[in-house]
Structure formats: C-alpha cells, structure tokens
ChimeraX commands (.cxc) that place a marker at each C-alpha (Angstrom):
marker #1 position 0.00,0.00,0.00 radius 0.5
marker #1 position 1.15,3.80,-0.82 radius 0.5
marker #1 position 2.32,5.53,2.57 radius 0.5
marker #1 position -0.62,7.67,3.91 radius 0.5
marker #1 position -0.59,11.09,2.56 radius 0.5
marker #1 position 1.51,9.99,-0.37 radius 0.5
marker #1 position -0.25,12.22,-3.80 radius 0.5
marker #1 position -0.49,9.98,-6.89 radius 0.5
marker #1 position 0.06,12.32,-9.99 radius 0.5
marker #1 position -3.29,13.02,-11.91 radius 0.5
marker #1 position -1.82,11.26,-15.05 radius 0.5
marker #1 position -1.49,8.17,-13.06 radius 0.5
marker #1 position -5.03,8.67,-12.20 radius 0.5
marker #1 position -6.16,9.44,-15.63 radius 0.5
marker #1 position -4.18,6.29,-16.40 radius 0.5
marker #1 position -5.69,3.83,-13.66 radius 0.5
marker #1 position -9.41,5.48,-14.65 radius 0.5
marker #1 position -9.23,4.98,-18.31 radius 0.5
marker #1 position -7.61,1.10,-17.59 radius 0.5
marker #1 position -10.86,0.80,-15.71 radius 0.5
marker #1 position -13.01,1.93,-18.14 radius 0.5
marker #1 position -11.24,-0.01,-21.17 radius 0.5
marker #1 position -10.23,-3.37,-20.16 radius 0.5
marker #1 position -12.43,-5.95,-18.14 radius 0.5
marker #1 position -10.13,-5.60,-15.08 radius 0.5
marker #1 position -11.47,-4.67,-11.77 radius 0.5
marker #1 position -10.73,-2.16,-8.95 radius 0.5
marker #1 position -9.08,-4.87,-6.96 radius 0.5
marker #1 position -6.99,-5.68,-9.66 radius 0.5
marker #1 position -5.71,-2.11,-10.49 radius 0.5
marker #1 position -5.41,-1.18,-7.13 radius 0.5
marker #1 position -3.17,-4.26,-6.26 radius 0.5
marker #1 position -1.01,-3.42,-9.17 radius 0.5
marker #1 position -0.63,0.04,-8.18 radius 0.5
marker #1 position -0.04,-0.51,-4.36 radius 0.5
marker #1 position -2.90,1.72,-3.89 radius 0.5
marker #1 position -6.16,0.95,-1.58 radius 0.5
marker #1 position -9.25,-0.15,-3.27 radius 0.5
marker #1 position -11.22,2.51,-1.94 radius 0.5
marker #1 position -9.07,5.36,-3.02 radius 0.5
marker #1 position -9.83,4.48,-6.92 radius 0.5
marker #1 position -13.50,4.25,-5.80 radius 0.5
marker #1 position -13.30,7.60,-4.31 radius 0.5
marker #1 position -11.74,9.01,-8.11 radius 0.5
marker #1 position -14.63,7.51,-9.58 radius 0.5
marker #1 position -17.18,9.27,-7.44 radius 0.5
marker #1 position -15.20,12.55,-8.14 radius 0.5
marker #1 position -15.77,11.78,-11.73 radius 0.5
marker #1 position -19.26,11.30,-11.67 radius 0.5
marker #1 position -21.05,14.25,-12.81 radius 0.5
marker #1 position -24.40,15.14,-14.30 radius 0.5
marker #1 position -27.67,14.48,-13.67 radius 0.5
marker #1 position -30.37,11.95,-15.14 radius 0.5
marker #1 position -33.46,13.53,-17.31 radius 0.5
marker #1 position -36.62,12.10,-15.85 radius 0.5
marker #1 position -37.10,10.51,-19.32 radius 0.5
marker #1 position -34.35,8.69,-18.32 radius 0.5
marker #1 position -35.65,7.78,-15.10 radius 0.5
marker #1 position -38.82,6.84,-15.85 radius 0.5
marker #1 position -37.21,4.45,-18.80 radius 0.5
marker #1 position -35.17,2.82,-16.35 radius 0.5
marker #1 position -37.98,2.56,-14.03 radius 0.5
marker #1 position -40.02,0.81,-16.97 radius 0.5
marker #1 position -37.55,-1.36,-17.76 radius 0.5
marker #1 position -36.95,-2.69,-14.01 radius 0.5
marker #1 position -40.91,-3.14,-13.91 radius 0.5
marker #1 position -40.52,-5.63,-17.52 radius 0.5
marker #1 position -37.49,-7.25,-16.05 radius 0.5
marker #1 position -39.24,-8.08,-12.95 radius 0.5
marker #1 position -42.64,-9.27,-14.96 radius 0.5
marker #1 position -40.00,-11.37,-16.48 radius 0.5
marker #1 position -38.95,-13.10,-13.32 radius 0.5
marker #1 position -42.65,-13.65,-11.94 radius 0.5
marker link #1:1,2 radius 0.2
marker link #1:2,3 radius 0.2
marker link #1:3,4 radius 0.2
marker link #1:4,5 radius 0.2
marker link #1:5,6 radius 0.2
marker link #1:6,7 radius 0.2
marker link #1:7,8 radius 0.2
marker link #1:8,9 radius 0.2
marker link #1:9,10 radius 0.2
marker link #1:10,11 radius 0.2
marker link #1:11,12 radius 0.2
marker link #1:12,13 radius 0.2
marker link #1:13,14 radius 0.2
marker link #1:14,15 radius 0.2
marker link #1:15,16 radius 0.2
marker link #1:16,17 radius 0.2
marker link #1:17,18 radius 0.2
marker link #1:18,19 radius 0.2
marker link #1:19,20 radius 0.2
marker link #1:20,21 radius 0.2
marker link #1:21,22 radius 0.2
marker link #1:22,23 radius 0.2
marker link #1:23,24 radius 0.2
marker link #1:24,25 radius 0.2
marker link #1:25,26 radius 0.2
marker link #1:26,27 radius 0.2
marker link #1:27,28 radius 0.2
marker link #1:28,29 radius 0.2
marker link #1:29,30 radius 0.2
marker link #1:30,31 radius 0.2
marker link #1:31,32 radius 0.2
marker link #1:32,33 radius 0.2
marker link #1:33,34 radius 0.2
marker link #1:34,35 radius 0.2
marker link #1:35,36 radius 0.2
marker link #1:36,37 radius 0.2
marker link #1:37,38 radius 0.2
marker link #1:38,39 radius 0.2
marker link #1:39,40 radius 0.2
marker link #1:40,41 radius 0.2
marker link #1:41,42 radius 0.2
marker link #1:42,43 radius 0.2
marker link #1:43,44 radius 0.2
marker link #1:44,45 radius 0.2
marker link #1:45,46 radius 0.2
marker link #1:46,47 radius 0.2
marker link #1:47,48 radius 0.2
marker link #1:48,49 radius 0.2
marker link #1:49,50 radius 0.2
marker link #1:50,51 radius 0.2
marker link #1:51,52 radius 0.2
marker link #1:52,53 radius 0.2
marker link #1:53,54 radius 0.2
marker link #1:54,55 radius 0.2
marker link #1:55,56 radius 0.2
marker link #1:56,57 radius 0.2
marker link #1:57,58 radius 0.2
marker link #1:58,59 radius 0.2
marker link #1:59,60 radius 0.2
marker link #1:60,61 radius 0.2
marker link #1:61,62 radius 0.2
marker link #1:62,63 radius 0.2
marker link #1:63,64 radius 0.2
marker link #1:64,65 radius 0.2
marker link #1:65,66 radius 0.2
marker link #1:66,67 radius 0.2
marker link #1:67,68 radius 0.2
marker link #1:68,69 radius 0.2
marker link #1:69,70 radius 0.2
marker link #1:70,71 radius 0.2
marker link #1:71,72 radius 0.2
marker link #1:72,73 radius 0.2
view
C-alpha cells in the first residue's frame, strides 16, 4: 500500500481510470497493481461522476426494471 498522505500524480489517475473503463479488469486488480487501496480508486470515480439523469431517463429505467421483474414472476 502507498504511505498515507503519499499524492499519486493526476496522469497516473487518468491512467488507472481509463484502464478501468477499457479493459475488463477490476478495482481490486488495479489497485493491487498500483499498491494503492481499493477505496481510493472508488473515491476518483465518485469525483468523476457528474451530471444528472433527465426524468425521461428515469422513468425508462424505471419501466424497464418493472418488464425485467414481470420477467422473473
């Protein structure tokens, strides 16, 4: 694990992000490889999150969870 305090430059978070996003590896993975904690690459991806959902959006997803569960019984 990186000492506490330690900054990780915002290319190597950019890097670890993208890696993420592109290949089928998971947080555990990444954050293993990168001696970081798992929790610290959550926390960059709730910093990333922006935006807000349209309630077309919503109520789409809320349809869709209604067929899916009609589906199940």
């Amino acid at each position: 694990m990186a000492k506490k305090g330690f900054r990780i430059a915002n290319e190597v978070k950019q890097q670890i992000l993208d890696r993420l996003q592109r290949e089928n590896i998971s947080v555990k993975q990444l954050a293993g490889e990168h001696g970081i904690a798992e929790g610290t690459i959550y926390k960059w991806l709730s910093k990333k999150t922006t935006g807000t959902v349209s309630r077309g959006e919503y109520l789409k997803v809320i349809k869709e969870n209604k067929q899916l569960k009609e589906l199940l019984g």
